[in-house]
C-alpha positions as CSV (number, residue, x, y, z in Angstrom):
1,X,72.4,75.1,13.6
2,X,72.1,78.3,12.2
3,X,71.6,76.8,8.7
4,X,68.2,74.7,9.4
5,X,65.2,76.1,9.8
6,X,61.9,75.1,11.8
7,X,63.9,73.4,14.3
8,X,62.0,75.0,17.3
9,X,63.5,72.9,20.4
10,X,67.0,73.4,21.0
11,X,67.5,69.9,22.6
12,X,66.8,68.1,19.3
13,X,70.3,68.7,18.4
14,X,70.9,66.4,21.3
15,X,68.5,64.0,20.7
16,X,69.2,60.5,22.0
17,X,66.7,59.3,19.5
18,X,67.8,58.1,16.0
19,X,67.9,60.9,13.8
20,X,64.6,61.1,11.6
21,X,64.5,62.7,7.7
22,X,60.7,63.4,8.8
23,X,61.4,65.1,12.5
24,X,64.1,67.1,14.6
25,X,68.0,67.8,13.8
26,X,69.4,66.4,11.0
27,X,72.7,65.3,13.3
28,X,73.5,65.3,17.1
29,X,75.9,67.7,18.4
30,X,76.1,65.5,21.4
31,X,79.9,64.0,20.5
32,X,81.3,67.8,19.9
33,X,79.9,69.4,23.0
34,X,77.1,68.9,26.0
35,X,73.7,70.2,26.1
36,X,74.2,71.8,29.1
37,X,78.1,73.6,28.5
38,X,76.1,74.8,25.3
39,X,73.3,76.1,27.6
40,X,76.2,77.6,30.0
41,X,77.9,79.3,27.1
42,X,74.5,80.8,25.4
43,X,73.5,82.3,28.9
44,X,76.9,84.0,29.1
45,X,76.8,85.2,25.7
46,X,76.4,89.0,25.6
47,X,76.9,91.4,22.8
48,X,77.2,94.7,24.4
49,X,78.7,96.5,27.7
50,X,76.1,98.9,27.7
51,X,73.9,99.5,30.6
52,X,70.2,98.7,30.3
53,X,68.2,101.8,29.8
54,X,65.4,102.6,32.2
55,X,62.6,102.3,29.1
56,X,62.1,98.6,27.7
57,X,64.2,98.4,24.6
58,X,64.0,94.9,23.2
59,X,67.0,95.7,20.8
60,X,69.3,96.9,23.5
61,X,71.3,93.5,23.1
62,X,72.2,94.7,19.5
63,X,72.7,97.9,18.9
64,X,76.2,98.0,20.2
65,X,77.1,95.4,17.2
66,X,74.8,97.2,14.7
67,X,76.9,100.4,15.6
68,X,79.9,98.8,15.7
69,X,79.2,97.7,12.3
70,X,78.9,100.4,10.5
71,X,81.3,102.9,12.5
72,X,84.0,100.0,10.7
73,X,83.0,100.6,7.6
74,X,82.5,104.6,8.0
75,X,85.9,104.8,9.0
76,X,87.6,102.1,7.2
77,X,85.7,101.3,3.8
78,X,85.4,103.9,0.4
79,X,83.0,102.5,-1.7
80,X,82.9,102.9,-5.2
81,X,80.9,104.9,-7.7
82,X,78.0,102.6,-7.9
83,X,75.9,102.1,-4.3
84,X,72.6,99.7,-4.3
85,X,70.1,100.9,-1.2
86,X,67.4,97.2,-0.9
87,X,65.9,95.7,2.2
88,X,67.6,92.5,3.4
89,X,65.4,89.6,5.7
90,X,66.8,87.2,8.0
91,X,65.3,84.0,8.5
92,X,63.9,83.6,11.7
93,X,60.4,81.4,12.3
94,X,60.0,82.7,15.8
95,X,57.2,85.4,15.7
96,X,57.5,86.0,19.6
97,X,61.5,87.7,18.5
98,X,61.8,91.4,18.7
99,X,61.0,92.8,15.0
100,X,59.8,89.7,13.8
101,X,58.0,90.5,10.5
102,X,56.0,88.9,7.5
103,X,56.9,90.5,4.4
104,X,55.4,87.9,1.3
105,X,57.4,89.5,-1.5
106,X,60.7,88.3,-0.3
107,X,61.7,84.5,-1.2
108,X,62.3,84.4,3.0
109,X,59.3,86.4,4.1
110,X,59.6,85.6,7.8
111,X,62.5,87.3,9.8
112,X,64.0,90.3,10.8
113,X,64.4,93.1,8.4
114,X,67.0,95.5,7.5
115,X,67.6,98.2,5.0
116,X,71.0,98.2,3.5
117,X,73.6,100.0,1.4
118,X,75.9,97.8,-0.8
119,X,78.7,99.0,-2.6
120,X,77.4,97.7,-6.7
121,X,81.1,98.3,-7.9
122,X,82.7,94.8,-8.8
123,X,86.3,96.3,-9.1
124,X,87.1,93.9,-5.5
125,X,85.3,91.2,-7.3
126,X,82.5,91.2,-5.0
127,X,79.9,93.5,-3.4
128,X,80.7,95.1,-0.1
129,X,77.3,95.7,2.3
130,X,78.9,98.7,4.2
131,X,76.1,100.1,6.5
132,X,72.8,98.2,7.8
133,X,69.6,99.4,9.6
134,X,67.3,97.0,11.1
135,X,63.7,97.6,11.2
136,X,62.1,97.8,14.6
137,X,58.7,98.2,13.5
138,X,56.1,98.1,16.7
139,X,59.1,96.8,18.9
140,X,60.8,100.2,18.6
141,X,60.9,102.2,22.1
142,X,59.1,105.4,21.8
143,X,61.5,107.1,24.2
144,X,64.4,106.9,21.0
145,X,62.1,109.3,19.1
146,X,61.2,108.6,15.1
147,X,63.7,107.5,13.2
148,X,65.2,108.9,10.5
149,X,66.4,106.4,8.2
150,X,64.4,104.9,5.3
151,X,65.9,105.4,2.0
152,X,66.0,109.1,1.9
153,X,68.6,109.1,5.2
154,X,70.7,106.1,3.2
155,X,70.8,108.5,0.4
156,X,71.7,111.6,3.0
157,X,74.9,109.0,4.0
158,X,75.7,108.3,0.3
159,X,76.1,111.6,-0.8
160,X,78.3,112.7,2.4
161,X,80.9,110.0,1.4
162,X,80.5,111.7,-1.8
163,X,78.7,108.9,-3.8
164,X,75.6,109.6,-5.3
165,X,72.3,107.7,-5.2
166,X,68.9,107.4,-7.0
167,X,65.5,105.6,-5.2
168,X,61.8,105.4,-6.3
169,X,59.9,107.1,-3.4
170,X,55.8,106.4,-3.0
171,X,53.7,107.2,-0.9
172,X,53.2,104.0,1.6
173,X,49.6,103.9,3.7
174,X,48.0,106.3,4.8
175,X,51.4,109.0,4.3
176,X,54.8,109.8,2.5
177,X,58.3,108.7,4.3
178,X,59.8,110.8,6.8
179,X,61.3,113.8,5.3
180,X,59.7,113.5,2.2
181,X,57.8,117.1,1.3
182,X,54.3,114.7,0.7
183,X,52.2,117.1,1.5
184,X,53.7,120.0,-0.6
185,X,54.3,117.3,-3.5
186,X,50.2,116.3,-3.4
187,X,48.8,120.2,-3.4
188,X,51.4,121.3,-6.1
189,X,50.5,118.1,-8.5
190,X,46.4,118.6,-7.4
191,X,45.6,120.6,-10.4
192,X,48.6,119.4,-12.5
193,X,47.5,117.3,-16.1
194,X,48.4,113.7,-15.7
195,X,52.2,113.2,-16.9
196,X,53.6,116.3,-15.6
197,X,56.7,116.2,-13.9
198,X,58.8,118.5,-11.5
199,X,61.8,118.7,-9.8
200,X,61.7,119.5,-6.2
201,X,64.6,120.5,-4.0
202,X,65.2,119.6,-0.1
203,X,67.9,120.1,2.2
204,X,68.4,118.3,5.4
205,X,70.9,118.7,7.9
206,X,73.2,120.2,5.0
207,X,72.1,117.7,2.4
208,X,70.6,118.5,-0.8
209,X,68.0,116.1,-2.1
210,X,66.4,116.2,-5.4
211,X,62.9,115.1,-6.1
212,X,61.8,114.4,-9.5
213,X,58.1,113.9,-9.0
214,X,55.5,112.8,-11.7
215,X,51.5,112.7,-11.8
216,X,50.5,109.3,-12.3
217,X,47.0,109.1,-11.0
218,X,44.3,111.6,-10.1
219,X,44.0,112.7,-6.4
């Protein structure tokens, strides 16, 4: 089911009407299971034992799996030498789901978004993703504070498991990602010829970060 999109209406899959290349499922599930033990099964389904907190959090069902996710791979998994930090979308056509998000550039823009770490060393033969983030967006309770994560916090992970990373950071909007120095990076460059470059210094929590920045436009 998972693997066909636009299908809004769960009970096409057990349609009693011929199946249609123009409309609805592509096949009936009807002979494998019954509409309603699938209905009886999907309302038990839960993916956490945590207790509700008392704010709304929309992505309380998740974060227990998202957690689990990457506490496995912190504790089990050594990447290699070569990390890749991108942004991954999963399909999903309902705009109504928490985090639901439009972003054109991907070849799926509609979905759920999450930034991503993957290990780029093909000595396994494949790349291993070994720590995810999704993207809350206006859905994120206020009560959990800012986050933290972005690329900068990814790279903060990276070079505790002593693997270092490299990002192009720009200013998004109206403002710099969290824990970038933007405003001390835009009045050090404001007099600065166009071309120079600099390399700026940050620790956080016991990380050292270093920004290489470069004037590329006037300001």
């Amino acid at each position: 089911m998972a693997c066909f999109e636009g299908i809004s209406d769960r009970r096409e899959w057990w349609s009693s009407f011929p199946v249609n290349e123009f409309e609805g499922a592509p096949f009936r599930l009807g002979k494998y299971i019954s509409l309603r033990r699938f209905e009886d099964i999907m309302q038990g389904l839960r993916y956490t034992n945590r207790p509700r907190p008392d704010y709304e959090d929309r992505f309380h069902d998740v974060r227990e799996m998202i957690d689990a996710f990457n506490n496995h791979y912190e504790n089990n998994y050594h990447p290699g030498w070569l990390s890749c930090l991108d942004e991954l979308m999963i399909d999903w056509l309902n705009k109504y789901y928490p985090g639901w998000m439009c972003v054109q550039r991907k070849p799926h823009p509609f979905g759920n978004k999450y930034h991503t770490i993957c290990d780029g060393d093909l000595k396994e033969g494949c790349p291993i993703m070994y720590r995810v983030e999704l993207v809350e967006g206006k859905d994120q309770p206020k009560e959990l504070g800012p986050k933290e994560f972005g690329y900068l916090f990814a790279k903060g992970i990276l070079a505790m498991r002593e693997v270092f990373g490299q990002s192009l950071v720009k200013p998004r909007g109206c403002g710099w990602l969290v824990l970038v120095p933007g405003k001390y990076i835009d009045e050090y460059f404001a007099n600065k010829d166009i071309g120079y470059c600099k390399t700026l210094e940050q620790i956080v929590d016991g990380v050292k970060f270093f920004f290489t920045a470069r004037r590329r436009i006037s300001m």
